[in-house]
KOLSELO-647523 format. One record per atom (N, C-alpha, C, CB): residue number from 0; atom name; x, y, z. Coordinates in steps of 0.05 Angstrom, whole numbers, padded with zeros to 5 digits. Glycine has a CB too. Layout:
BEGIN
atom nr NUM; atom CA; x X; y Y; z Z
...
! end
This chain:
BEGIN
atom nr 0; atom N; x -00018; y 02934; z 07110
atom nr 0; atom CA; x -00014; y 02910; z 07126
atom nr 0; atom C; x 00016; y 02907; z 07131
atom nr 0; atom CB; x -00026; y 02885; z 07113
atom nr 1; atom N; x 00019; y 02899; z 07149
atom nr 1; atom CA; x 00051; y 02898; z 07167
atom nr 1; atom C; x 00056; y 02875; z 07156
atom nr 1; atom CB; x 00054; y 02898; z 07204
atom nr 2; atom N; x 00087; y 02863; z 07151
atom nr 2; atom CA; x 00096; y 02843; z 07145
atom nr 2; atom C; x 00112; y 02837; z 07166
atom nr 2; atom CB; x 00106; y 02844; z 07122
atom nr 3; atom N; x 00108; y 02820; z 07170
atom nr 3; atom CA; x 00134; y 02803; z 07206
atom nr 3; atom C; x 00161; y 02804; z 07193
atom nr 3; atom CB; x 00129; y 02757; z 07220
atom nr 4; atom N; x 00177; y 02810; z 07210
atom nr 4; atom CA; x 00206; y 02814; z 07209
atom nr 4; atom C; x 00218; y 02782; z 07201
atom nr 4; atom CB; x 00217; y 02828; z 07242
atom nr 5; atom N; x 00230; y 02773; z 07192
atom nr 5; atom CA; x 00241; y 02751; z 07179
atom nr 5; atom C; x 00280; y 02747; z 07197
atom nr 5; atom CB; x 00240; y 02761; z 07136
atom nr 6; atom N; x 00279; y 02733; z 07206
atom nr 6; atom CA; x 00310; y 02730; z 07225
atom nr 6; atom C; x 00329; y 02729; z 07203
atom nr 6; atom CB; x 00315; y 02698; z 07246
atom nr 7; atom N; x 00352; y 02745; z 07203
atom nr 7; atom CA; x 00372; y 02753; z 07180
atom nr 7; atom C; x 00386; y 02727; z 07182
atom nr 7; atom CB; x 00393; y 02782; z 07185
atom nr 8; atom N; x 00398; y 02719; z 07157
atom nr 8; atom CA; x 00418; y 02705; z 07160
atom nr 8; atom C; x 00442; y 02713; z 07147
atom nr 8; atom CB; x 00411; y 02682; z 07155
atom nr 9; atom N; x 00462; y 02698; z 07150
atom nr 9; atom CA; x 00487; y 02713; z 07138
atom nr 9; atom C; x 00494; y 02689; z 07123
atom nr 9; atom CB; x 00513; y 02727; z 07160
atom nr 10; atom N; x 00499; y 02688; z 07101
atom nr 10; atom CA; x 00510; y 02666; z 07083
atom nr 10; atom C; x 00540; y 02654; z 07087
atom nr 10; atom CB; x 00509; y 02677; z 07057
atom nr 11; atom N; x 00555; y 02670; z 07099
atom nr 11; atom CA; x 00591; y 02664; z 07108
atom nr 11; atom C; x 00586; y 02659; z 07135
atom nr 11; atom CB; x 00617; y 02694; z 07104
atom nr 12; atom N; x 00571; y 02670; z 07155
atom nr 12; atom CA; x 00579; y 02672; z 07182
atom nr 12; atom C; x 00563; y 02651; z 07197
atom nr 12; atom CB; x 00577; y 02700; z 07192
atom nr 13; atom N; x 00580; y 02641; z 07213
atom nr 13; atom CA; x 00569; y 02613; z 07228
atom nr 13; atom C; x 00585; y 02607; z 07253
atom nr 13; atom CB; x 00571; y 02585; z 07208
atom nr 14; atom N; x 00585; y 02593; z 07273
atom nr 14; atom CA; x 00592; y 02586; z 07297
atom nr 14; atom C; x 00596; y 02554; z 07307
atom nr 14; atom CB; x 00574; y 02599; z 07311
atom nr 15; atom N; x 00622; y 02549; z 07319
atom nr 15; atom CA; x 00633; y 02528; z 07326
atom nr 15; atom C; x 00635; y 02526; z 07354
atom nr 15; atom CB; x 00654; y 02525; z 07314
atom nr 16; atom N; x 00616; y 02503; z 07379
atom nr 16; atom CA; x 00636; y 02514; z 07402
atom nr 16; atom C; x 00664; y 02507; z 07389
atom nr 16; atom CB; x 00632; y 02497; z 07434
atom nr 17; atom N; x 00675; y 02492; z 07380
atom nr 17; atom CA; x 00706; y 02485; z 07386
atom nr 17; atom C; x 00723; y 02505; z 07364
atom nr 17; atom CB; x 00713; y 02448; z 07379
atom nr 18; atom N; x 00710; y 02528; z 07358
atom nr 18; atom CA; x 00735; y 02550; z 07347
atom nr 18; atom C; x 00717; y 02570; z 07362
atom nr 18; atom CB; x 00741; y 02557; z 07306
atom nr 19; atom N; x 00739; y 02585; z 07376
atom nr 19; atom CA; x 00734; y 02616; z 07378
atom nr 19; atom C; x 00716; y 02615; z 07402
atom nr 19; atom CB; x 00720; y 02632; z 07349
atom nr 20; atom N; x 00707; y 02592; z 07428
atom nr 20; atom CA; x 00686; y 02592; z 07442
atom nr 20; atom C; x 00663; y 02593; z 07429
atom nr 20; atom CB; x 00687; y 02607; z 07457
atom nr 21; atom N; x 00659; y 02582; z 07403
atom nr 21; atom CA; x 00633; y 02590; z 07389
atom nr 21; atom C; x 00623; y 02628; z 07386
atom nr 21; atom CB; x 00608; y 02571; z 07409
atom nr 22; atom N; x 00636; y 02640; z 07389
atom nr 22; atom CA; x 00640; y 02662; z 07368
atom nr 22; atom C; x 00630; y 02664; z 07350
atom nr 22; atom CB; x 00657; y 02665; z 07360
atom nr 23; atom N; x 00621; y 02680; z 07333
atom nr 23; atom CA; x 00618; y 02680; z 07305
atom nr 23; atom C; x 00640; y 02681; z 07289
atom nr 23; atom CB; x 00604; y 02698; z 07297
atom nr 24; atom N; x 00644; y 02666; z 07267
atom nr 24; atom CA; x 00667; y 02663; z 07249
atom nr 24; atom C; x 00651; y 02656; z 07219
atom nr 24; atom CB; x 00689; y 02635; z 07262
atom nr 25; atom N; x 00673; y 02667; z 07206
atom nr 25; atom CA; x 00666; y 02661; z 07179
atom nr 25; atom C; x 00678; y 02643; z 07172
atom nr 25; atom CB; x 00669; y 02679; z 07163
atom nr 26; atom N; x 00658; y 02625; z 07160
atom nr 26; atom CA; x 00646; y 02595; z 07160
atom nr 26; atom C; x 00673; y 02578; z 07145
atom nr 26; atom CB; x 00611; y 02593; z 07138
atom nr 27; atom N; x 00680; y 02558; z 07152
atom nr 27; atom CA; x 00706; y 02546; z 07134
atom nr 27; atom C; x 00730; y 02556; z 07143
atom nr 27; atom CB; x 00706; y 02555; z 07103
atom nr 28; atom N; x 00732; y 02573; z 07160
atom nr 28; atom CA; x 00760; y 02585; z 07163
atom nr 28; atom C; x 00762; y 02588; z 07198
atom nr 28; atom CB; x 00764; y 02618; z 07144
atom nr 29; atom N; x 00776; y 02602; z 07216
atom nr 29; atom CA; x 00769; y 02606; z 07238
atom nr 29; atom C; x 00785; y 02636; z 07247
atom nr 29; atom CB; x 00775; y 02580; z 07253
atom nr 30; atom N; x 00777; y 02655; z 07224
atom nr 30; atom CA; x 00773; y 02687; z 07229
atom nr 30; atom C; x 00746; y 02689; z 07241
atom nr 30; atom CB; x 00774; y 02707; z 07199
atom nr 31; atom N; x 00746; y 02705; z 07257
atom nr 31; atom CA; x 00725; y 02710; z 07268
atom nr 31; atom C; x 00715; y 02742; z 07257
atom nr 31; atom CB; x 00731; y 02706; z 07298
atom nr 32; atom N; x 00689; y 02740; z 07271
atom nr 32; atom CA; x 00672; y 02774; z 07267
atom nr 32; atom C; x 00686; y 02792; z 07279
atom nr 32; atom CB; x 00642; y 02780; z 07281
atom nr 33; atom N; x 00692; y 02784; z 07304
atom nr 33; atom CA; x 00720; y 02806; z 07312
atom nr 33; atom C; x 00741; y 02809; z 07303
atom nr 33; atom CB; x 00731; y 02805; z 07333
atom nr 34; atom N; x 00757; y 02794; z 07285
atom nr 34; atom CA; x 00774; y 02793; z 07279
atom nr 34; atom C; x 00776; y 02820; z 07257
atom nr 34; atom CB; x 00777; y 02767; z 07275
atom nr 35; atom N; x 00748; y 02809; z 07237
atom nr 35; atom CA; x 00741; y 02833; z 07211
atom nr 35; atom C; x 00735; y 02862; z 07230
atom nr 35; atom CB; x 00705; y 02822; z 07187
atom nr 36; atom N; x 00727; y 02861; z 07247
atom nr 36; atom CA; x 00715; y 02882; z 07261
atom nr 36; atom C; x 00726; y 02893; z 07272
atom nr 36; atom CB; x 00700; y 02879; z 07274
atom nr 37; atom N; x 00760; y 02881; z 07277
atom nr 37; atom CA; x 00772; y 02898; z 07285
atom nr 37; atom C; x 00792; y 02908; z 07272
atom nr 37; atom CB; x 00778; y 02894; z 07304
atom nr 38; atom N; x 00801; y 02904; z 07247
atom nr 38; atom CA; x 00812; y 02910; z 07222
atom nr 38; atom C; x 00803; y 02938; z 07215
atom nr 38; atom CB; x 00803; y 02890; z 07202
atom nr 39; atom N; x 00766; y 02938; z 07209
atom nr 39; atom CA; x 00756; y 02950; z 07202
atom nr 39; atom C; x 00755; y 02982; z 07224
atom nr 39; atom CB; x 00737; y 02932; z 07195
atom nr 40; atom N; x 00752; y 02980; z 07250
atom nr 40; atom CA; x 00757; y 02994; z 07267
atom nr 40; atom C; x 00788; y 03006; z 07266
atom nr 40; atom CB; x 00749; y 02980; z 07287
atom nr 41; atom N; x 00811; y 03002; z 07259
atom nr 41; atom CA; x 00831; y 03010; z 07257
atom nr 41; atom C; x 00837; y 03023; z 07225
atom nr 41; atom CB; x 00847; y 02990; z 07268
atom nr 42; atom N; x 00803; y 03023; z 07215
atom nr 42; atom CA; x 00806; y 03045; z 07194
atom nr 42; atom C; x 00821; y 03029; z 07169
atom nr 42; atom CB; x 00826; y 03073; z 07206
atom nr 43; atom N; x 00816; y 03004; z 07166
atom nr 43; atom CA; x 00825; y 02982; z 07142
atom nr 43; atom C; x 00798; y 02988; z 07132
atom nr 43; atom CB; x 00833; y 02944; z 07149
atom nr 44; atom N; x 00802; y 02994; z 07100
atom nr 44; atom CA; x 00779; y 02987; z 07076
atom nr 44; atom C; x 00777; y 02950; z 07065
atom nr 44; atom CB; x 00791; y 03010; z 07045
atom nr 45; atom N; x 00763; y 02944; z 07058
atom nr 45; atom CA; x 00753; y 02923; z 07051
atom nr 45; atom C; x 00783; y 02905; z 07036
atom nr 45; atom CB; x 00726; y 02930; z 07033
atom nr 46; atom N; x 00787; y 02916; z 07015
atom nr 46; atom CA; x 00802; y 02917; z 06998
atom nr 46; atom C; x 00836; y 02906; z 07026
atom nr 46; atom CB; x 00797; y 02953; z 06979
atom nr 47; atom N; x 00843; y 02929; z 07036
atom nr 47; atom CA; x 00865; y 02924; z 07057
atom nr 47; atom C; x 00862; y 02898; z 07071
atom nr 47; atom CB; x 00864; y 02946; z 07079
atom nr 48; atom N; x 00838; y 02899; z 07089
atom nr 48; atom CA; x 00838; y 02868; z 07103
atom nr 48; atom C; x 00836; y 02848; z 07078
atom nr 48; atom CB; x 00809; y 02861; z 07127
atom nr 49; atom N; x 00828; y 02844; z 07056
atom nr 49; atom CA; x 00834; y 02819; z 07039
atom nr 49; atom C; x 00862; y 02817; z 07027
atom nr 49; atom CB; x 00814; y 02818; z 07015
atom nr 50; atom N; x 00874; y 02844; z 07032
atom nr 50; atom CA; x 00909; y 02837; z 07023
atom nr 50; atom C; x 00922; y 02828; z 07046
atom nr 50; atom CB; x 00928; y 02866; z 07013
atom nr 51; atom N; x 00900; y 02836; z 07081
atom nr 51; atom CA; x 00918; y 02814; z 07106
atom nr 51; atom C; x 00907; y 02791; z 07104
atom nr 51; atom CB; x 00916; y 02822; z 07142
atom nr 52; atom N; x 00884; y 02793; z 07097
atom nr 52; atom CA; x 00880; y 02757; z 07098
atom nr 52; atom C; x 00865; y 02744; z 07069
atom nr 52; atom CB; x 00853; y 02747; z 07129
atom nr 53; atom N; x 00879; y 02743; z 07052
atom nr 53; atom CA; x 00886; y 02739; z 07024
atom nr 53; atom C; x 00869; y 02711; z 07022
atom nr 53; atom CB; x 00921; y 02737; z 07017
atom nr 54; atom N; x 00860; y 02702; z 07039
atom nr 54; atom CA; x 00845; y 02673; z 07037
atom nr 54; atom C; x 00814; y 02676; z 07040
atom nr 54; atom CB; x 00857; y 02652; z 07061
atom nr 55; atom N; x 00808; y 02697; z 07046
atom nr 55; atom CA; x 00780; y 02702; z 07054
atom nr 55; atom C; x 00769; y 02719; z 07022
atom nr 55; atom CB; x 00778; y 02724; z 07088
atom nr 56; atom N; x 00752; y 02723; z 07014
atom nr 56; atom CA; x 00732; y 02729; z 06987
atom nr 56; atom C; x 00720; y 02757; z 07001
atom nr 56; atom CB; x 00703; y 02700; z 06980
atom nr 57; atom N; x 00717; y 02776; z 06981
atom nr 57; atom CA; x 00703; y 02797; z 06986
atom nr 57; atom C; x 00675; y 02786; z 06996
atom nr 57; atom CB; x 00702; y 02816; z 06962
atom nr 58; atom N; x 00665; y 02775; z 06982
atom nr 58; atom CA; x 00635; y 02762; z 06999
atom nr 58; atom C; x 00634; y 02765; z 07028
atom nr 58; atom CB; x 00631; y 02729; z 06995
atom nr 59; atom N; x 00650; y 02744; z 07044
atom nr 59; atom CA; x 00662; y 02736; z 07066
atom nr 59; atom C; x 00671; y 02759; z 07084
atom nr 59; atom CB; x 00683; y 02719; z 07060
atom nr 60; atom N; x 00685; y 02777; z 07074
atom nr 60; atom CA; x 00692; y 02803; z 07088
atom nr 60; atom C; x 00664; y 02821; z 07085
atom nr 60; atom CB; x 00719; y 02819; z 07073
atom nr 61; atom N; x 00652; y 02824; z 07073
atom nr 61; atom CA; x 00626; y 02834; z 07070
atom nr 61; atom C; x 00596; y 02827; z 07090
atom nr 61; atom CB; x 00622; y 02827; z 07044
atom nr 62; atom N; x 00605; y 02793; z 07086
atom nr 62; atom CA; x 00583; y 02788; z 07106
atom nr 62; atom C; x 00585; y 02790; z 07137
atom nr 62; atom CB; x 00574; y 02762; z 07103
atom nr 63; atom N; x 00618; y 02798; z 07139
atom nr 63; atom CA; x 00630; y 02791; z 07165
atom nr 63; atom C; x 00621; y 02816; z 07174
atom nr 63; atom CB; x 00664; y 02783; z 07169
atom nr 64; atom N; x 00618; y 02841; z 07165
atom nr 64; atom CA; x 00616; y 02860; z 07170
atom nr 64; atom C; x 00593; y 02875; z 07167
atom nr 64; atom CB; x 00630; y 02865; z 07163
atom nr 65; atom N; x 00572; y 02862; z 07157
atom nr 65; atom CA; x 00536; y 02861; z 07154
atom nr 65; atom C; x 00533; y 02848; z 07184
atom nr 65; atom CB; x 00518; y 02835; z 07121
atom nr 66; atom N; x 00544; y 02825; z 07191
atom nr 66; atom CA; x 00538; y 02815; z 07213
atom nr 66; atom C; x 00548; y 02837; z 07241
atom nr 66; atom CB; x 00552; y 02785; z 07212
atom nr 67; atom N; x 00573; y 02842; z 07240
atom nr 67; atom CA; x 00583; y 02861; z 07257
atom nr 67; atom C; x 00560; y 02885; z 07260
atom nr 67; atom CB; x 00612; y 02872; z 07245
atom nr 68; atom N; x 00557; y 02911; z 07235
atom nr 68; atom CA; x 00542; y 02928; z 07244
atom nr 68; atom C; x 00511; y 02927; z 07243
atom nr 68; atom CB; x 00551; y 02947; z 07233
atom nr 69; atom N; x 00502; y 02895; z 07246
atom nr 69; atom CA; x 00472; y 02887; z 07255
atom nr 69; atom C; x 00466; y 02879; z 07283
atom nr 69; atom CB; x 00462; y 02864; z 07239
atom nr 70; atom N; x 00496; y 02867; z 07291
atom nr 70; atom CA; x 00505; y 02854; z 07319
atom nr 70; atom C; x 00520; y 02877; z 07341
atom nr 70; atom CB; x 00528; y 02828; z 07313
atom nr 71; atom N; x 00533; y 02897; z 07336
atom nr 71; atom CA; x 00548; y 02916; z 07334
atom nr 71; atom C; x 00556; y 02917; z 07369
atom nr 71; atom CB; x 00533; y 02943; z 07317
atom nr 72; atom N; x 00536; y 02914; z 07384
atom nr 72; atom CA; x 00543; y 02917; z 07411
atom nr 72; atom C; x 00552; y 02896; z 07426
atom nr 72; atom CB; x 00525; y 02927; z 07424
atom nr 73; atom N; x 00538; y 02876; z 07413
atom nr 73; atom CA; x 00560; y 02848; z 07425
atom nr 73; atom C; x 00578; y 02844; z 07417
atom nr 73; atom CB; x 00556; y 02824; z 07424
atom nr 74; atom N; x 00591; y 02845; z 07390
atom nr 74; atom CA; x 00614; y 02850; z 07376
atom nr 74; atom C; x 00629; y 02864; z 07385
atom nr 74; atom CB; x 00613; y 02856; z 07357
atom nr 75; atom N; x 00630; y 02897; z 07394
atom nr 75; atom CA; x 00648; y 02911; z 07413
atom nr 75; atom C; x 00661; y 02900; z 07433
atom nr 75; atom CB; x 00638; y 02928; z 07423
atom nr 76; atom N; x 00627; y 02881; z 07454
atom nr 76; atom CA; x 00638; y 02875; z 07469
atom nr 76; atom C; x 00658; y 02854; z 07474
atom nr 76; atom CB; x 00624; y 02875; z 07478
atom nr 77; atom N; x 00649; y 02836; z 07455
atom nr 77; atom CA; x 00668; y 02812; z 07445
atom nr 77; atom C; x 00705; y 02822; z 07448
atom nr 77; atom CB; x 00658; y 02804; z 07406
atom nr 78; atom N; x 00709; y 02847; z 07430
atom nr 78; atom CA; x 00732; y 02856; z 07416
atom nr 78; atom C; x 00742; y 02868; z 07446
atom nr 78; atom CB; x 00727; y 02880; z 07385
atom nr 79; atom N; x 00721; y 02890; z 07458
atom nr 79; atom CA; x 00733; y 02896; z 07483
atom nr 79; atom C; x 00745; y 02874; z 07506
atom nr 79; atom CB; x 00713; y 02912; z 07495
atom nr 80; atom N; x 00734; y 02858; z 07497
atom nr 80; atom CA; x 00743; y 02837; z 07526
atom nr 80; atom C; x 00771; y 02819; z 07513
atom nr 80; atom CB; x 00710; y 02808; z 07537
atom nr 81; atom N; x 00763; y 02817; z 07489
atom nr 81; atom CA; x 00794; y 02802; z 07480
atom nr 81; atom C; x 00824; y 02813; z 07476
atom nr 81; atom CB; x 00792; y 02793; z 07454
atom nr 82; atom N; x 00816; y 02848; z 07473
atom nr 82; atom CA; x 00834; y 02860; z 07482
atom nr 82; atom C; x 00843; y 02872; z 07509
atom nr 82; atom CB; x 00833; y 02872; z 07469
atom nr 83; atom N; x 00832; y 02858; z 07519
atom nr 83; atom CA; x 00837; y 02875; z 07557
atom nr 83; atom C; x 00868; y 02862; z 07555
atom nr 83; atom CB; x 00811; y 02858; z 07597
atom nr 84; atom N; x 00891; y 02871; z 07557
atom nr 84; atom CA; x 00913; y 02859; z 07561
atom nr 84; atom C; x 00924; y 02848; z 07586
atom nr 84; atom CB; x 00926; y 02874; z 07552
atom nr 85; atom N; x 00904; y 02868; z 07610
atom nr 85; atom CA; x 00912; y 02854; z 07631
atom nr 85; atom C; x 00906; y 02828; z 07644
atom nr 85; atom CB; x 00910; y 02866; z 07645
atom nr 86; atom N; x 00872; y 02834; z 07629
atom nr 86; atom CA; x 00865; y 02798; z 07628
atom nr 86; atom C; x 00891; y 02779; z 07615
atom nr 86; atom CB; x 00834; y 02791; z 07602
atom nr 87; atom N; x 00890; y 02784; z 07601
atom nr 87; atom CA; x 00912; y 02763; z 07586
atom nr 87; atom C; x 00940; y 02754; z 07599
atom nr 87; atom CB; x 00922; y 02778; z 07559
atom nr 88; atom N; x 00947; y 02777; z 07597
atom nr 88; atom CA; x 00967; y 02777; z 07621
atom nr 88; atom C; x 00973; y 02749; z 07650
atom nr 88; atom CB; x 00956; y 02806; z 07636
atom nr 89; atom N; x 00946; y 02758; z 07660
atom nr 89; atom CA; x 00938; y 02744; z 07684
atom nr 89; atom C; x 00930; y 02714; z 07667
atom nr 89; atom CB; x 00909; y 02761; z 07703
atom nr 90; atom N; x 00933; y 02703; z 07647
atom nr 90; atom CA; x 00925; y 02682; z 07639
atom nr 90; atom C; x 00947; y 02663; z 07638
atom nr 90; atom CB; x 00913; y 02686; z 07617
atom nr 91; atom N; x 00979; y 02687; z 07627
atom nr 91; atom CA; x 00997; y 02669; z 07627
atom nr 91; atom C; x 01005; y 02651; z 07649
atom nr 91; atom CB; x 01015; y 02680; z 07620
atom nr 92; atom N; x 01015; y 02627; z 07645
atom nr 92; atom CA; x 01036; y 02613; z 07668
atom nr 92; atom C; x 01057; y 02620; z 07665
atom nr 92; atom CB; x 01040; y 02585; z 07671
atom nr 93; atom N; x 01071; y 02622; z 07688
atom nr 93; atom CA; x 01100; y 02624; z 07683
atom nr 93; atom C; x 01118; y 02597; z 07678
atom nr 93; atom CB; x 01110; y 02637; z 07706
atom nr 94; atom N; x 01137; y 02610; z 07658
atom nr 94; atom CA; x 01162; y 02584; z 07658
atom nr 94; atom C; x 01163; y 02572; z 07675
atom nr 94; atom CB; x 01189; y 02587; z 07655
atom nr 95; atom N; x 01168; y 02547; z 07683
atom nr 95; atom CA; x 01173; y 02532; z 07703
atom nr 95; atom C; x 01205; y 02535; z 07717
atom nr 95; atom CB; x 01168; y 02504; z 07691
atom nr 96; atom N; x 01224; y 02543; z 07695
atom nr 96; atom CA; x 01251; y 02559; z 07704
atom nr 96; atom C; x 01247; y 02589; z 07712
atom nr 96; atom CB; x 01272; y 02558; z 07680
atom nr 97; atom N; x 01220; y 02600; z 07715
atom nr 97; atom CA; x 01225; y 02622; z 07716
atom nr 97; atom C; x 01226; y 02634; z 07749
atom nr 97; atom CB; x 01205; y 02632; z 07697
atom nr 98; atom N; x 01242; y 02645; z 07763
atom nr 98; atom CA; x 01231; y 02652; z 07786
atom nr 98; atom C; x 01224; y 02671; z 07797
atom nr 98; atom CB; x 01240; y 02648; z 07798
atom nr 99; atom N; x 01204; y 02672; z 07814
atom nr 99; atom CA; x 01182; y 02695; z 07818
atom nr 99; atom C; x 01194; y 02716; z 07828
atom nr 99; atom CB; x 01158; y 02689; z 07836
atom nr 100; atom N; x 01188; y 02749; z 07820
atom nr 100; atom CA; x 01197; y 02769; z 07818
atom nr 100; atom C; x 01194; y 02779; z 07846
atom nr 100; atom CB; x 01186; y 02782; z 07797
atom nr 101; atom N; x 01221; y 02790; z 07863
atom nr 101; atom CA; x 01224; y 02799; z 07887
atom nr 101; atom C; x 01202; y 02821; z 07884
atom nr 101; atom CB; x 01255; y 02807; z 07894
atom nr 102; atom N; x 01185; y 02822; z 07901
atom nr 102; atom CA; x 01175; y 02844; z 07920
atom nr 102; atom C; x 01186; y 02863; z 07937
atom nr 102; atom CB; x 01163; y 02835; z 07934
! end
């Protein structure tokens, strides 16, 4: 007999609209899943990202990253779009002293 799949939960990870656009973030703080996810992608062990962010619990880095490779393709996409630099770019205003670059 088959048992029904049960919806995972993550004990650290939770969502705010007013941090991160409602993102996933680990809960109490406002690091996000991308944030661990992209640590972890630049080849940081567990151990490394808790010596960059010294406030977060192995738990917390653990669940951040149970959530990441269960979520894994929205999470990329998350990380891919926050790093587009040219988006960003195009976000700044300019100084108000600044004047616009001859063509």
């Amino acid at each position: 007999m088959a048992v029904p799949l049960q919806a995972k939960t993550y004990t650290h990870i939770g969502s705010d609209p007013e941090i991160a656009d409602g993102k996933p973030i680990i809960v109490g703080t406002r690091i996000t899943v991308r944030c661990i996810a992209g640590y972890y992608q630049m080849g940081m062990s567990v151990d490394e990202i808790l010596t960059t962010l010294p406030h977060l619990t192995p738990s917390q880095v653990h669940s951040a990253l149970a959530y990441y490779f269960d979520h894994q393709e929205e999470v990329d996409m998350d990380l891919a779009e926050s790093s587009d630099v040219e988006f960003w770019k195009a976000q700044i205003a300019p100084h108000p002293n600044q004047k616009a670059p001859n063509v």
